[in-house]
N, C-alpha and C positions, 0 to 999 in steps of 0.2 A: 345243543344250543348253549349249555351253561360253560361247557367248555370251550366256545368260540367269545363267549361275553370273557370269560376270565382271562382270555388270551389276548382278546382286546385291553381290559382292562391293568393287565402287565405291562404293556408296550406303552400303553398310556404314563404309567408311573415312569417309565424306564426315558421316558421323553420330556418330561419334566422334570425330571433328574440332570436331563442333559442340557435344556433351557435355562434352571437355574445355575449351575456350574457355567455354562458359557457367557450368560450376563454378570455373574457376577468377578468371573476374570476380568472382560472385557470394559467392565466399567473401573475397575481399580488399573488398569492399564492407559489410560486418560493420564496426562497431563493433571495435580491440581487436586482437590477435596472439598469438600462444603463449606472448608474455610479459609480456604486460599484469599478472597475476595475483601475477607475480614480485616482490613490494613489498620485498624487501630485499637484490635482488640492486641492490650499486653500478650508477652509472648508465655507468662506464664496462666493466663488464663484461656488463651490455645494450647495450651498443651493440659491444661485440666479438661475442654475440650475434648480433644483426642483421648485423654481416659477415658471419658463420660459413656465415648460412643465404642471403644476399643478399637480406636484407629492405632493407636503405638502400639499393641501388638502387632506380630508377625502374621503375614497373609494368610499362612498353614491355618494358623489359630482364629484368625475371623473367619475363613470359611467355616469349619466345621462346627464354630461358634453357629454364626446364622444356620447351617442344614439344621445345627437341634434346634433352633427356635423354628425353623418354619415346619419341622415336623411334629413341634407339637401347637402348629395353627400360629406363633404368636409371628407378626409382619414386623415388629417395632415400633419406634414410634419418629418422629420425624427430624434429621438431623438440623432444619433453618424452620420451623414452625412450633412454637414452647406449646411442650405437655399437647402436640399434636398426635395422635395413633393413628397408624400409618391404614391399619384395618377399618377404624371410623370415617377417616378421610375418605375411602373409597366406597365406605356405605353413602356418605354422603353425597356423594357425586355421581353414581353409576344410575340414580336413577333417570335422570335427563338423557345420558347416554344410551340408556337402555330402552327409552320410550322412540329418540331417534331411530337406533336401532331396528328395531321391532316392525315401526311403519316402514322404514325404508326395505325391509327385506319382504314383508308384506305387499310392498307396491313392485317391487320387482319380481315379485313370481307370478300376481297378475297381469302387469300390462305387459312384461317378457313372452308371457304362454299367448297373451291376446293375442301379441305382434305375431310371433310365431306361427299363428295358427292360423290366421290371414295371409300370411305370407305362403305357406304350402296350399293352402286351397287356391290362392288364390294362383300360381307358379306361373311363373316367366308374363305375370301382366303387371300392370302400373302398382298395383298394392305390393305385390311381391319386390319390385325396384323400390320403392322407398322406403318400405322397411327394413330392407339390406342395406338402403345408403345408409339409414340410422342408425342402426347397429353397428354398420363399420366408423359411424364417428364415435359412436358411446365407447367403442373398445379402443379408439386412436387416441383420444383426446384426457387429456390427467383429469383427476376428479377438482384438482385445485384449479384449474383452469376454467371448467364448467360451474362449478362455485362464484370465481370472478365474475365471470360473464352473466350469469342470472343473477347476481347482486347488483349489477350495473345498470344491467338494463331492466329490467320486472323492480327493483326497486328504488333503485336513481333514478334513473329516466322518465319509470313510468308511474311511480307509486302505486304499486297494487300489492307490493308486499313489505314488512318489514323489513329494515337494512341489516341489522342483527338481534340477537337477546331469546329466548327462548319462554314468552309467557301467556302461549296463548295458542289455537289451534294453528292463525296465521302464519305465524311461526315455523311453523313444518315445512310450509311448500318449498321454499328453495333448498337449504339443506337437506332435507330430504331427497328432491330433485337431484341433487350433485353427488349424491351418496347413492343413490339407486341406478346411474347415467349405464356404469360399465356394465353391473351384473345383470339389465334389462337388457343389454346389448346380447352379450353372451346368451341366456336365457331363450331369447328370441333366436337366432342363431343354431342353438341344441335341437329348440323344440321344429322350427322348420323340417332343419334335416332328420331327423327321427318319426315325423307323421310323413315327409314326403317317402320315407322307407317303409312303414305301415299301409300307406296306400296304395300303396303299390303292390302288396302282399296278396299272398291267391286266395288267404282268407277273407279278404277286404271282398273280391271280387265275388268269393262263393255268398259273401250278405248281402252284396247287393242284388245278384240274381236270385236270392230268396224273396226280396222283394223289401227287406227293411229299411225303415227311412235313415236319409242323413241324419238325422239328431240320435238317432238308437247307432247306427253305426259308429258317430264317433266318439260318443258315451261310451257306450259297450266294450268298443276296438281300440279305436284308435288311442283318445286319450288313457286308457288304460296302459299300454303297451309301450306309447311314443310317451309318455313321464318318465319312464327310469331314467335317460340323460340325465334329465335336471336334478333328479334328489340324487346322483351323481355329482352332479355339482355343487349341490346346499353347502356342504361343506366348506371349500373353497370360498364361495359366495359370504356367507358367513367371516370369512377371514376377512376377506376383501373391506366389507362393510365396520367390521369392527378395526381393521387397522386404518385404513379411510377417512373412520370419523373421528381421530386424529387432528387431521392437518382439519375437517371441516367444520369443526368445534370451534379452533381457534381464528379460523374465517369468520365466523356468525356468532361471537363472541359468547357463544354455549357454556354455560360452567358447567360441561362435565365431566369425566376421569379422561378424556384425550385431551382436555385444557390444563387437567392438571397434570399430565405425562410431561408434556412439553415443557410447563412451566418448572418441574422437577428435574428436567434434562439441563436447564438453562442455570440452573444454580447448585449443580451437581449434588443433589440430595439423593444420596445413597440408598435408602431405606425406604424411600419414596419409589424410586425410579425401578426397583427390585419389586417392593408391592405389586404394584401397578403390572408390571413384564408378568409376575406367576400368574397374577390373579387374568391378564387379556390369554395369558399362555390355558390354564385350565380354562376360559371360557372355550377358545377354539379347537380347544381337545376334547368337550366334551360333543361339543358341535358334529366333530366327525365320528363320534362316538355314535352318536345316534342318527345320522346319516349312515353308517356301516350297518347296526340295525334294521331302519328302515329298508335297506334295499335288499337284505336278506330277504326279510316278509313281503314285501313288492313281489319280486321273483323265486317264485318257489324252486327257479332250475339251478340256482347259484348254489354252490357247495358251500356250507359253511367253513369248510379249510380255505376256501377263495379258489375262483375261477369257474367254470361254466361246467354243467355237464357234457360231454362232449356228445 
């Protein structure tokens, strides 16, 4: 086990090695800098500028520059925001993002397993048709689109929820809603198909000719058995929701760290826009980190080298 944690935890580094190296080319390959826009600052006071931040070094020389600061923790500090740290900024912000977060993964592995599990009991009748047509919109339909739509209608039309802003429980229901749309969808989807293969199993049939009730059977069996899909997916789900609430941040006028991605994108703040990439890049590595974990201990039959016992 300590040697599948360290081998995890390699590949990990090894991956975030290759995250920062690929944004940080990708970003100095743009058109322009954080002071392009600057049309009246003198030209010798952009170019004191560019010392400040070590842009008129050579590219060699800033990366290797940035890899020692960010290995020894320091983000910078902000190249359009005075005596801003790039690392405060995002303590200050992640908390909003994090409380969205949280609920919204919390309501999609509930009402996902609900649907799911209605929908295989209930197979080929009315409950099982509509929670399939649901899930095939949650997964059809963008999450910025389903955002639109319950902003327009739940709080234009009908005032029952706030338009935007983030202070208060009410607050939650729609972006929460449009951020939990797809992975409910999916969720739902998994769990079907994985209890409709469980019940169908000769163990299912030997409990119930022992004579145990549905509620011990699917305690017992089923949901034990038909979950590994989903913490299979946590992961992923996890991504989804955290690059998601992004665009949903800046729908619902949320100040949290995906309002300030965007807003760092739109005025090319280097040091910002890097922060922000490791720190969303380590949140959803650590995410599968412990999704990898988990399903190890879930199923005892998984080789910790990876793949099944045969």
């Amino acid at each position: 086990m300590v040697r599948y944690v360290a081998n995890k935890f390699f590949y990990m580094l090894v991956s975030l090695f290759v995250l920062v190296s690929a944004t940080f080319f990708l970003m100095k390959a743009i058109p322009g800098d954080p002071f392009t826009s600057e049309k009246k600052v003198p030209p010798e006071i952009k170019a004191r500028l560019y010392e400040q931040y070590g842009l008129d070094k050579p590219l060699y020389h800033q990366y290797f520059k940035y890899l020692g600061e960010i290995a020894q923790g320091d983000l910078g500090v902000s190249m359009k925001r005075l005596n801003q740290d790039v690392t405060h900024l995002i303590g200050q912000t992640f908390s909003a993002s994090l409380k969205l977060g949280v609920v919204a993964i919390i309501v999609s592995v509930i009402v996902g397993v609900i649907l799911g599990m209605l929908a295989a009991l209930y197979h080929r009748k009315f409950i099982d048709s509509a929670a399939m047509v649901l899930a095939v919109l949650g997964i059809a339909v963008p999450s910025f689109v389903v955002a639109s739509l319950l902003q327009y209608v739940f709080a234009y039309k009908f005032h029952l929820f706030p338009v935007s802003g983030f202070k208060g429980p009410m607050y939650y229901f729609l972006p929460v809603a449009a951020l939990s749309a797809q992975p409910i969808a999916f969720i739902a989807r998994l769990t079907r198909s994985s209890m409709l293969e469980v019940l169908h199993a000769d163990y299912i049939k030997t409990a119930k000719a022992k004579g145990l009730s549905w509620f011990a059977i699917l305690s017992r069996h089923v949901l034990r058995n038909g979950i590994l899909p989903i913490v299979t997916y946590m992961g992923p789900m996890t991504a989804n929701i955290v690059t998601g609430s992004v665009v949903i941040e800046q729908i619902f006028g949320i100040g949290g760290i995906g309002k300030q991605f965007v807003e760092a994108i739109g005025v090319r703040d280097y040091t910002v826009i890097m922060g922000i990439t490791i720190f969303y890049g380590i949140l959803l590595m650590v995410a599968r980190f412990i999704t990898d974990i988990a399903y190890v201990l879930i199923d005892p039959r998984i080789k910790l080298t990876g793949g099944k016992e045969g």
